[in-house]
N, C-alpha and C positions, 0 to 999 in steps of 0.2 A: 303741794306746792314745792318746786323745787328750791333748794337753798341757795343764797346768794354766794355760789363758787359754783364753780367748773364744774360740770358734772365729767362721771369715768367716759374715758371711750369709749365706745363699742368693739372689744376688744375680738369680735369677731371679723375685723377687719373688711364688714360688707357695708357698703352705702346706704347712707340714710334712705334715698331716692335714687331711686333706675328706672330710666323712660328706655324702655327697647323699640327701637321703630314706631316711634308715637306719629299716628295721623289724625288728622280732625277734618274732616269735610260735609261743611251744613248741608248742603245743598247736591243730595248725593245721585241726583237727575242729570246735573250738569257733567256734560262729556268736550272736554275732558273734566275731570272732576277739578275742582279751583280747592286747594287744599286751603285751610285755613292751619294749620301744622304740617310739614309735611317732612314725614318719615324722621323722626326725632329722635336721638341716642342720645344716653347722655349719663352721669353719677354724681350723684352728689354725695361728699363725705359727710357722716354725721361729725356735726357741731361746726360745722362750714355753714357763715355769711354769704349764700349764693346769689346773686343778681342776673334775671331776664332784663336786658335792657334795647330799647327799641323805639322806635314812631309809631304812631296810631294805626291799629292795622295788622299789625306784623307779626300778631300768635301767641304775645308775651302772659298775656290775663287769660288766654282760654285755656295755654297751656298749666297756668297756674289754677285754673276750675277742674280741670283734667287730676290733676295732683290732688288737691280738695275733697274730689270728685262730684264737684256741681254738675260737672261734663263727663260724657265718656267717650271714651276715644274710638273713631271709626274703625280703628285697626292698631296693634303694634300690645306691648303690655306696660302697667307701672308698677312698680314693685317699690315697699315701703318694709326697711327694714329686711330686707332679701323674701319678704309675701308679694304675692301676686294679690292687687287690692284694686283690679278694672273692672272689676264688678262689681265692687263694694259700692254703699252707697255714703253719702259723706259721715252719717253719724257712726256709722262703722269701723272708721278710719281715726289713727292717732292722729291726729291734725288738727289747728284750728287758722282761723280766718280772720285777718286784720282789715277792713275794709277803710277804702276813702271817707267814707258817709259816715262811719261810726258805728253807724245802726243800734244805737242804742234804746232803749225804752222809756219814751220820756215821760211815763209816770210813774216811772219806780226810783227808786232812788241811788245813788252810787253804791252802797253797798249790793243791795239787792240785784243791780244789773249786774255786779260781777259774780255774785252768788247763783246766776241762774241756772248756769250750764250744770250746777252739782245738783239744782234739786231737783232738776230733768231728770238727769243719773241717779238719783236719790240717795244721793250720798250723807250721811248722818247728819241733823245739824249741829253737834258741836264741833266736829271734825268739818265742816263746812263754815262756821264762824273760824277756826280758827288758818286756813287755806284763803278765806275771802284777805283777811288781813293782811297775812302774809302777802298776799299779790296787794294789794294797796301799800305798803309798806316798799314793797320793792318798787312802786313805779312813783314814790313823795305824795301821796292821796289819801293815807288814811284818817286826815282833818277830815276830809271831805264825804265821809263816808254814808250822811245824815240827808246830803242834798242832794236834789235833783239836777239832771242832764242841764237844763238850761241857766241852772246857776254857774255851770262854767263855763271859762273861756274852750275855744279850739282847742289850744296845746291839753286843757284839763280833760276834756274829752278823751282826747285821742290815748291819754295816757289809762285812762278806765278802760276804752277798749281793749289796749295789751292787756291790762291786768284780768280783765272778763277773760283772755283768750289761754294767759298764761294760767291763769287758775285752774284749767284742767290737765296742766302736765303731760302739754302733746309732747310727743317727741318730733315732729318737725310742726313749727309753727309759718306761715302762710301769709305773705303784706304784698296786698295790692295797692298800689299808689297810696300808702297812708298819710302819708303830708303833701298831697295836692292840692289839699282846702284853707293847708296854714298859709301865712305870709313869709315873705322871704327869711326871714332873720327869726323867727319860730322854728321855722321848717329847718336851719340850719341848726339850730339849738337841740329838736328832736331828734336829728339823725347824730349828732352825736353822743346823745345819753342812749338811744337805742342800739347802736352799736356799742355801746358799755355794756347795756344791761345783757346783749348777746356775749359777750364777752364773758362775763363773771357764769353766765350759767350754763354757758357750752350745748346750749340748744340750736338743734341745725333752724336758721331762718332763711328762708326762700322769698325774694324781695321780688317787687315787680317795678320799674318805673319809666318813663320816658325823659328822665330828668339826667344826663351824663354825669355831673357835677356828684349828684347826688349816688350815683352809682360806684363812682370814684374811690368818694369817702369816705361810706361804709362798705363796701365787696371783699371778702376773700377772693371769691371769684368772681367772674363777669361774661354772660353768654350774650353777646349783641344777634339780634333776629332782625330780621327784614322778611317781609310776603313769606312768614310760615318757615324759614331758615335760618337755622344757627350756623352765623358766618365767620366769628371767631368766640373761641371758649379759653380767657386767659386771666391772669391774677388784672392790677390794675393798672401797675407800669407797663403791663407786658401792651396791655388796649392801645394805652394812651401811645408809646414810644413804640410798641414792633407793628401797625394794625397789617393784616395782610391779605386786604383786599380794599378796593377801591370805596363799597359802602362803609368799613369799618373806619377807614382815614377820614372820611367826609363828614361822620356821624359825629363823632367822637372831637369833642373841642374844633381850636378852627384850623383849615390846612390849606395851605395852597400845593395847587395840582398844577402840573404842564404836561401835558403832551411830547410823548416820548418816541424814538425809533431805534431799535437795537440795531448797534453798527458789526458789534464785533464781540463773540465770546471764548475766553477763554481761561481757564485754570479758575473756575468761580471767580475770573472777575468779567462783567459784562460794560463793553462802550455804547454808551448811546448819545443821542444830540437830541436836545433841548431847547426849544429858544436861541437857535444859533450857540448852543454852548455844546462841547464835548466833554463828559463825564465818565471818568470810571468809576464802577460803584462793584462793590462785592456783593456776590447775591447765591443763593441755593436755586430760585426757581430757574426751571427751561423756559429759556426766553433766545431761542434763533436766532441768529443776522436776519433782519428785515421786518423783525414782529413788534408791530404798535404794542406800545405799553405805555404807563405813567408815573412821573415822578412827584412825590407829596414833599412839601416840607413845613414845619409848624412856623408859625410867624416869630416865634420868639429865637429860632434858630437860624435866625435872617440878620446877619449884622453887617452895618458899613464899613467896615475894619475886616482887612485881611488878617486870620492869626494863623494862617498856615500857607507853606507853597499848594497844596493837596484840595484847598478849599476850593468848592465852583462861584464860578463869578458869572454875573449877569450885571448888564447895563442898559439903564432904563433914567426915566425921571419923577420927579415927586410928583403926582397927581393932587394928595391930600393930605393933612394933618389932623388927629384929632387929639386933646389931653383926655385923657381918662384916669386923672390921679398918680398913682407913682407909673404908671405906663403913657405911653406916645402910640399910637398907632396910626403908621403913614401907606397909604397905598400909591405901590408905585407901578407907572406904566412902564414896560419895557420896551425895549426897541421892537421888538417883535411883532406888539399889539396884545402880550399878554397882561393881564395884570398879577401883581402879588401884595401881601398884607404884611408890612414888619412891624413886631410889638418892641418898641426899645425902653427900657429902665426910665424914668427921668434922674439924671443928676445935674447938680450947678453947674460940672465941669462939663458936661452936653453942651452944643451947637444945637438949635434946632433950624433945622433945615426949612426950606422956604419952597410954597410952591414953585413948581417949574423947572427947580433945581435939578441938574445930573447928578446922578449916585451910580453905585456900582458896588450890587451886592452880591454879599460873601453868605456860603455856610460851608458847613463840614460837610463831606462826604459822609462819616457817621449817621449825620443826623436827615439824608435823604431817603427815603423809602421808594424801593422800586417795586412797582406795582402793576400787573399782569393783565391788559382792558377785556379780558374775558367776561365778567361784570358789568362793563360800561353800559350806561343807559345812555 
């Protein structure tokens, strides 16, 4: 069982996990073939918080059974530890498996379901008593060690599960949607001691979830998929604030998008019109005079208050109002016929605006995202 600290690097400086051109296609009759992964690269450092995050559909769990090895990949290799392990089969592999379900044994008891994996492996039993502990001790369960599965809540579960999983000292450990069955205010509670307990023992975890928030929280890193593609691979500011493409801005929290036409580029800065607005925005990507594109901006970067010459302005009116606690959120129509979402703060010294109302909103330059409709559905 490992100890509660950090484990060493890997001071062979090679990734925990290497997918080289990973494909998956079930149904390998179908022409063109419909990848269910398609053509996948990618590294994961060991002791990196990694997160597949995604909607239903989109490669995150197969790709995570592929790793496991529940799955084998049509094509492409995975390498675990700088081995080549796509032919292995999963009892073969350092690895273990955190499922939604638990899957736990409900007629054994807490100790014994995390005891199991070792006397499969036939691992001694004193040296087995004293690894089961160790893993109940790390995850606050060693009360518990007497009772069975349905004597505990959800969150007591799911924390026997890690410890069943942890007590075999994978070197990457494996969470498919594991708090999808808690409730909200559990499920918050879990990802943040789970992200501790990764923390203190510097084992690479590989998350799966379709939960943003939750991907947020705990990620070092964050690979957003859509239909079997990894669309951006970035820490969790980088998601949230650079996304850089049109699924990743729309997925990822909430954004309002407009319809864009490049007027004019030049020295990395590119003009385009918006909404009857003209912007200049700084940008890397090629984007020509005349090529449809769009611009994102998050709601909260939407203010009634000019604080800059530089800020773009849009004029529109109040649609709606809604209180959501310390936030407002109003949608408002533009003159255009577009609409957009402003999240504003509440304070005392707020006006709250009235349907029907003219506004005229501001944001930073900074905080617009130009974004390329090569993507657009």
């Amino acid at each position: 069982m490992p100890n509660d600290k950090k484990s060493e690097p890997d001071k062979t400086g090679r990734p925990a996990v290497e997918l080289v051109d990973v494909c998956k296609v079930f149904d390998t009759s179908a022409t063109p073939p419909a990848y269910a992964v398609d053509h996948l690269s990618l590294k994961i450092a060991s002791g990196e918080f990694f997160t597949f995050l995604g909607p239903s559909g989109c490669g995150k769990t197969t790709t995570l059974r592929m790793i496991a090895g529940f799955e084998s990949p049509t094509a492409g290799k995975i390498l675990l530890e700088g081995h080549d392990v796509s032919g292995l089969p999963a009892h073969m592999r350092n690895t273990n498996t955190v499922f939604q379900s638990y899957a736990l044994f409900p007629h054994l008891s807490v100790e014994d379901n995390v005891a199991f994996g070792l006397a499969v492996k036939r691992v001694p039993r004193s040296e087995r008593g004293d690894r089961v502990a160790a893993a109940l001790d790390l995850v606050r369960m060693r009360h518990a060690a007497g009772r069975k599965p349905s004597e505990l809540s959800g969150g007591q579960q799911q924390r026997i599960a890690l410890a069943r999983a942890l007590v075999n000292e994978p070197s990457v450990l494996l969470l498919d949607e594991p708090f999808g069955a808690l409730d909200l205010k559990l499920r918050r509670e879990m990802q943040i001691e789970v992200k501790e307990m990764q923390r203190r023992l510097g084992i690479t975890f590989i998350f799966v979830t379709h939960d943003q928030e939750e991907a947020l929280t705990m990620s070092d890193r964050i690979a957003v998929m859509s239909t079997g593609v990894v669309r951006q691979i970035d820490d969790p500011v980088g998601i949230y604030e650079r996304p850089t493409d049109r699924f990743t801005a729309g997925f990822i929290g909430d954004m309002n998008m407009l319809s864009a036409t490049v007027l004019e580029r030049q020295d990395g800065v590119v003009e385009v019109l918006a909404a009857d607005t003209r912007l200049k925005l700084k940008t890397n990507a090629e984007l020509p005079a005349g090529k449809d594109c769009t611009i994102a901006m998050r709601p909260e970067a939407l203010t009634f208050m000019r604080d800059s010459a530089d800020d773009a302005a849009f004029a529109g009116k109040v649609e709606s109002a809604v209180y959501v606690g310390t936030d407002r959120l109003y949608n408002i129509r533009l003159q255009t016929g577009e609409a957009m979402t402003v999240r504003v703060r509440n304070s005392r010294a707020d006006s709250v605006l009235r349907i029907g109302e003219k506004v005229s909103l501001f944001c930073p330059s900074s905080a617009i995202h130009l974004l390329s409709d090569q993507d657009k559905k």
